[in-house]
Structure formats: structure tokens, C-alpha cells
C-alpha positions as CSV (number, residue, x, y, z in Angstrom):
1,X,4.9,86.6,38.0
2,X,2.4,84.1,36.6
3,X,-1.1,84.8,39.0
4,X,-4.0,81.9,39.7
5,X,-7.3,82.4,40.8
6,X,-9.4,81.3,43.2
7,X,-11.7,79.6,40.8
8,X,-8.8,77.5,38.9
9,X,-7.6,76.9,42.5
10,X,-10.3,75.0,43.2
11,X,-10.7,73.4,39.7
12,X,-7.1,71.7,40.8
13,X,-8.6,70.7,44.4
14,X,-11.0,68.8,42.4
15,X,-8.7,66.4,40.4
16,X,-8.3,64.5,44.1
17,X,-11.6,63.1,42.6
18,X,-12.6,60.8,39.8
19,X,-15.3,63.1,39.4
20,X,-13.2,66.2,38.8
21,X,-10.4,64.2,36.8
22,X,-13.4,63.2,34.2
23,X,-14.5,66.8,33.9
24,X,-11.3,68.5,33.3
25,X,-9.4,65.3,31.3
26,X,-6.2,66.5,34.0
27,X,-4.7,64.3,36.9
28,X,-2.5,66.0,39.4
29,X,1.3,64.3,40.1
30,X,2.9,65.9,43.6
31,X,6.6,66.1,44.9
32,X,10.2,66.3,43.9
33,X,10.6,62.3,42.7
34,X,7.4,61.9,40.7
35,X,8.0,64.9,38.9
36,X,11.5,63.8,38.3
37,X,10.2,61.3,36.4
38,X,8.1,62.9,34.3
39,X,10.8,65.2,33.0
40,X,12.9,61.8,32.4
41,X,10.1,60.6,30.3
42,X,9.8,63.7,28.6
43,X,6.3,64.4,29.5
44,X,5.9,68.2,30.3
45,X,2.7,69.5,32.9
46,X,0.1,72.1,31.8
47,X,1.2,74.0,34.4
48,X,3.2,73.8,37.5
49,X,2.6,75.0,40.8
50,X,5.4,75.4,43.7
51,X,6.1,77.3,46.8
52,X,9.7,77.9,47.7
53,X,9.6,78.1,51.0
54,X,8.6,73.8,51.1
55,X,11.0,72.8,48.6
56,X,15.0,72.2,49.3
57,X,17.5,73.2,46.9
58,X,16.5,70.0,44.6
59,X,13.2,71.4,44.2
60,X,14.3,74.7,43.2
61,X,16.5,73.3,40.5
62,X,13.8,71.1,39.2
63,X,11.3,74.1,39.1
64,X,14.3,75.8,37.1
65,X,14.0,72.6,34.7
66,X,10.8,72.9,34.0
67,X,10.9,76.8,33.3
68,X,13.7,75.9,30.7
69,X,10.7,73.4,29.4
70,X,8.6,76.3,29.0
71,X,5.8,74.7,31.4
72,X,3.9,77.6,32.7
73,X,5.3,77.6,36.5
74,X,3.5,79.4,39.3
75,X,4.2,80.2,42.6
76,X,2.1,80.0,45.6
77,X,2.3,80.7,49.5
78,X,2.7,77.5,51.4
79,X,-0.7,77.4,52.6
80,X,-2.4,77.9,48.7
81,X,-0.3,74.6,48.1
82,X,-1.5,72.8,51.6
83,X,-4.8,73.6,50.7
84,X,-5.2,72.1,47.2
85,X,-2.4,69.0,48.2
86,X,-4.0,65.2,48.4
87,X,-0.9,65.2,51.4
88,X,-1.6,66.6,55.1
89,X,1.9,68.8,54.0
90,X,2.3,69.5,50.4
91,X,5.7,68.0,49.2
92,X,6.0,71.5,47.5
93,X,5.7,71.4,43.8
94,X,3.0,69.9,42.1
95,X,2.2,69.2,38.3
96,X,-0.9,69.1,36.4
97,X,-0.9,67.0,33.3
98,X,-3.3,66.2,30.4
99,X,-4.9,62.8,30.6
100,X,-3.3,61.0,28.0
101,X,-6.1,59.2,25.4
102,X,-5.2,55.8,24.0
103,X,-6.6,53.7,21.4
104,X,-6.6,50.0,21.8
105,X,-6.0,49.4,18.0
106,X,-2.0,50.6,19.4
107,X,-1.5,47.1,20.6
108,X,-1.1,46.4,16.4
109,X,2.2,48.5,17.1
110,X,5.0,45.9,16.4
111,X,7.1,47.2,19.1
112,X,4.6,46.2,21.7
113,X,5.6,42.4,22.4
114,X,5.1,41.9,25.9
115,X,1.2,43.4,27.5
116,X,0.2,43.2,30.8
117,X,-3.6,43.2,31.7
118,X,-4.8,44.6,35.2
119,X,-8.6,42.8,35.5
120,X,-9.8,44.2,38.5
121,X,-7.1,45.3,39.9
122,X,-9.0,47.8,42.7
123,X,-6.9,48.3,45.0
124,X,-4.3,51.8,44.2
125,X,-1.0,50.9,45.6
126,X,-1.5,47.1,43.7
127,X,-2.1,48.9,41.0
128,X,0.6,51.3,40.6
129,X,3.1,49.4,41.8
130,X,2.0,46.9,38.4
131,X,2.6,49.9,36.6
132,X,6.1,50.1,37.7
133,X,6.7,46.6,37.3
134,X,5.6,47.0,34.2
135,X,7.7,50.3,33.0
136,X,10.6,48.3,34.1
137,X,10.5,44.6,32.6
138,X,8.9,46.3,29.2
139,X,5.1,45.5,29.4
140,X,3.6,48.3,27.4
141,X,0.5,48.7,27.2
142,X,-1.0,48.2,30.4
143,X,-4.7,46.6,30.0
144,X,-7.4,47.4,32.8
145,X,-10.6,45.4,32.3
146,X,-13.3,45.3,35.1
147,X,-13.2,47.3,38.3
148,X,-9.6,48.8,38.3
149,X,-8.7,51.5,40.5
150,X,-8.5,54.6,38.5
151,X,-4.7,54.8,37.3
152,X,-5.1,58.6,37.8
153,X,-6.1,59.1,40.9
154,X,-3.4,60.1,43.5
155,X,-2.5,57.3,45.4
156,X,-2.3,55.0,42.0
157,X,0.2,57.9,40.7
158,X,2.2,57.9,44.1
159,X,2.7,54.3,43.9
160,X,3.9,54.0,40.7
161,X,6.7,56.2,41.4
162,X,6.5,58.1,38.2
163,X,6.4,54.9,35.6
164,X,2.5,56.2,34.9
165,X,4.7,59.0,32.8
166,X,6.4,55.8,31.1
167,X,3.7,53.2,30.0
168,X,0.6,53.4,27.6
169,X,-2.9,53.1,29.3
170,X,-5.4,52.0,28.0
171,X,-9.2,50.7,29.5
172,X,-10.8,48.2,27.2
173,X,-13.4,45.3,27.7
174,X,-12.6,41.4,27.8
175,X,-13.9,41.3,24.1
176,X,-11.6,43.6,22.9
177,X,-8.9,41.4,24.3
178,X,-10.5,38.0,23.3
179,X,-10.7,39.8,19.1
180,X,-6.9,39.9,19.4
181,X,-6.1,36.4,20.7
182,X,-8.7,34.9,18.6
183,X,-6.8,36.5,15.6
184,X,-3.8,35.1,17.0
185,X,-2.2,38.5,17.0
186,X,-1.6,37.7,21.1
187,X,-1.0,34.3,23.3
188,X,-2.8,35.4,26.2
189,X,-1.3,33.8,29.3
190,X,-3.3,33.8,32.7
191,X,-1.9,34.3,36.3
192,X,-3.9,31.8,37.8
193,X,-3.4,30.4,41.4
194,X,-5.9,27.6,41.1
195,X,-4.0,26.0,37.4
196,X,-2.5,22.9,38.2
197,X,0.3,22.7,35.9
198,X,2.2,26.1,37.4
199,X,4.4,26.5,34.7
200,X,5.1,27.9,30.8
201,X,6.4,26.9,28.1
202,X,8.5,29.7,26.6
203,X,9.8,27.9,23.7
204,X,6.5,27.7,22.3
205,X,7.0,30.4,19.2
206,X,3.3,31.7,20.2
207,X,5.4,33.6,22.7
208,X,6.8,36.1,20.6
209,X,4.1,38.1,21.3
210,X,2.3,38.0,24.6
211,X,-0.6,39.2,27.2
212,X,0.1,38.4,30.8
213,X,-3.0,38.8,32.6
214,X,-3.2,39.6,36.4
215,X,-6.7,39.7,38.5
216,X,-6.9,40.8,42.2
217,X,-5.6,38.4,45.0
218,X,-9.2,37.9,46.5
219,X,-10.9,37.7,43.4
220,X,-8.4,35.9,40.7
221,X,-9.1,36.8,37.0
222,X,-12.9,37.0,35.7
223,X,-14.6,34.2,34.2
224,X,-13.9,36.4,30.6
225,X,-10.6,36.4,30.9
226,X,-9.6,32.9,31.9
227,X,-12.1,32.1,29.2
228,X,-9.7,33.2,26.5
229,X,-6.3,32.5,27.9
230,X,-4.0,30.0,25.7
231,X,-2.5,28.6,29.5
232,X,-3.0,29.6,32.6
233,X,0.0,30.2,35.5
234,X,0.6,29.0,38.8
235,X,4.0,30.3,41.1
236,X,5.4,27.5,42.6
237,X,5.7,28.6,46.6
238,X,5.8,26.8,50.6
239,X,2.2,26.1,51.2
240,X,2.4,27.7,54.4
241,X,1.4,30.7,52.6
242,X,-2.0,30.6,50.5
243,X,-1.0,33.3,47.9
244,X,0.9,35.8,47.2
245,X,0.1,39.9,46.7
246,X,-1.0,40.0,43.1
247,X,1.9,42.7,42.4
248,X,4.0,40.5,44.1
249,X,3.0,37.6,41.6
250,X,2.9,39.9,38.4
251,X,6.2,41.1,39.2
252,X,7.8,37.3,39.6
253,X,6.3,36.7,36.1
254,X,7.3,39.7,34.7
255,X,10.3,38.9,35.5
256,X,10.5,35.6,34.2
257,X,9.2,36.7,30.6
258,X,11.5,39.4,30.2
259,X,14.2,36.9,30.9
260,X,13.2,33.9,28.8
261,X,12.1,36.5,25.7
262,X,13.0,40.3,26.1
263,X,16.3,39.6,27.7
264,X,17.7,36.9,25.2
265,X,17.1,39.4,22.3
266,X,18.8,42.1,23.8
């Protein structure tokens, strides 16, 4: 059986932090689902860690998965697991991954046509649920300018329900972004609850390919940003409500671009 000390123990503890994530370049993904989803993506842990006597039977098979990955798999009593778990109760089985390191210049990919952009995005669950609005209208990469919420950190992983396994990340500046719209390689389209005109037009061709960027909903996008957008986007809603969650919006957007391009060429 495959042993762990004390000291590594305590390295894993640490990932709960931005501070120990950026030492080690690892993130931590916990429980049965997430996990799940990294095997469907075919991303495989450093190592996983598990204690039987937390996990049903689906956990056992999944372990068994993972073993015929060849993902060093180690077991631990139920209080190692509690003691180490971002949860008051470990869920049982938790993964350790390599932070993945992305270049901006693989937006030039030609299979990237639809982008979102997360501009100060700070609040985790907003955040990773964008990521898996993102995984699942095609919007790879994800963009985060400004103060975003570390995509890493266990409550941004939780939320996103496993698509963080699924789409490219990848923090950049608002002049990185501005280079590829000025080279008209993007048409960078801003969520935008002040614009006026609330609409797109999608049979404009500069829409074949696309940045849809998304700020905070007390905030709005930066100054930057709404700088270099082509147009600027305003949902249509009862007045009786001032605006709506910023996942909320992204996702209605999403939405409506992978149905007006995506969709149609599918």
C-alpha cells in the first residue's frame, strides 16, 4: 500500500490557499461528481487520496477507475481525509492535479471561435458557475482580467461542477485583449447593462469570431474593456428588477450566441 507523510499531508492542506496553490503549481478537486468529470475530460490527478470507509459503492468504483488510469491512489483513515478536506466532512476521495499553464497566443487556435472574458469576476460561485456556462455553450478560452477570484481555489472548483477540467484558462491584461481586436482577429462584444441599444447584430460577418466580455454585477466591466469593445449588450428584462446576476446574464448570452452561430453550423 502506497504510504504519505505527514509533511506532504500538510503540503495538500495548504492548497485551500492561494498562497500554497502558487508554491506547489497543484489545486485540490474533492468528491465523487467533480472527480467524475475530470476522468470524462480525460484529465488524470497526481495523486489521489480516498478513505473507504466515507465513500459508497460509486466511490469505490471510481477509485478502481482511476487505478486502471495508473494515478497513484492512496488510502487514508477517515480523520487524515477530514483533516486535510476544505469540507466540515470530507466527501471521501479527493484529487490533486497540476495547475495547468496557458499561453494567450492559443486564442490564434482556429478552433477557438467563441471566448468568454471574466473582468473582475470576484466572487467564486459567479465565477465557476461562468466556467460551466462556458464548457457547455463552447466558450473556450475563458479570459480573467482584473480582480477575478482565483479559478483554483475550492469553492471556484465546486461551483463549476467539474467544467474547470473542460475549458482553457488563461489570466491576461486588457492590452493583451485590446492587440487581438485591434488586429481584427476578435469582435469583442461587451455585457453592458447601462448600453442603450440592448441588442446584436449577428449577421454582421465580424461575428465569426467573438469575445463576450462579462464584469461583476456591482461593478460592470472596467473602463479598459468597454474601451475596446466593437458593441456593447444590454438583456432586455421587467424593470422591476435592476439587474441580473452576472452568471445569470453571461449565461442568457451565451446562450444566444451559440444559437445564432455555433448552433447553425452544427
Amino acid at each position: 500500500m502506497v504510504s504519505i507523510t505527514k509533511k506532504e499531508l500538510k503540503e495538500i492542506k495548504s492548497l485551500r490557499t492561494r498562497k500554497g496553490r502558487r508554491a506547489s503549481g497543484r489545486f485540490a478537486a474533492e468528491g465523487v461528481r467533480l472527480l467524475e468529470e475530470a476522468i470524462r475530460h480525460d484529465v488524470r490527478p497526481e495523486l489521489l487520496l480516498w478513505s473507504p470507509a466515507l465513500l459508497a459503492e460509486r466511490g469505490h468504483q471510481l477509485v478502481q477507475q482511476f487505478r486502471r488510469r495508473r494515478v497513484q491512489v492512496v488510502e487514508l483513515a477517515a480523520r487524515e481525509l477530514n483533516g486535510i478536506s476544505e469540507s466540515v466532512t470530507s466527501q471521501g476521495i479527493m484529487g490533486v492535479f497540476d495547475i495547468p499553464q496557458s499561453s494567450f497566443d492559443e486564442l490564434l487556435r482556429p478552433e477557438h471561435r467563441t471566448v468568454l472574458l471574466c473582468d473582475g469576476i470576484s466572487d467564486p460561485g459567479n465565477l465557476g458557475t461562468l466556467l460551466r456556462c462556458a464548457l457547455a455553450f463552447r466558450f473556450n478560452p475563458v479570459l480573467l482580467t482584473g480582480k477575478c477570484a482565483d479559478p483554483y481555489a475550492p469553492k471556484v472548483v465546486r461551483a463549476s461542477v467539474g467544467a474547470i477540467f473542460g475549458v482553457d484558462l488563461i489570466r491576461t491584461a486588457a492590452a493583451d485583449v485590446a492587440a487581438l481586436v485591434d488586429r481584427g482577429k476578435f469582435r469583442l462584444i461587451a455585457a453592458d447593462v447601462n448600453d442603450r441599444t440592448g441588442t446584436v447584430d449577428f449577421k454582421d460577418t465580424r461575428c465569426n469570431r467573438l469575445i463576450l466580455a462579462v464584469g461583476s454585477e456591482a461593478e460592470g466591466l472596467s473602463e479598459s474593456i468597454l474601451k475596446i469593445s466593437d458593441c456593447r449588450w444590454r438583456l432586455e428584462h421587467e424593470r422591476c428588477v435592476d439587474s441580473l446576476n452576472a452568471a445569470v446574464a453571461a449565461a442568457i448570452m451565451m446562450q444566444g450566441i451559440y444559437h445564432h452561430t455555433i448552433g447553425k453550423r452544427n
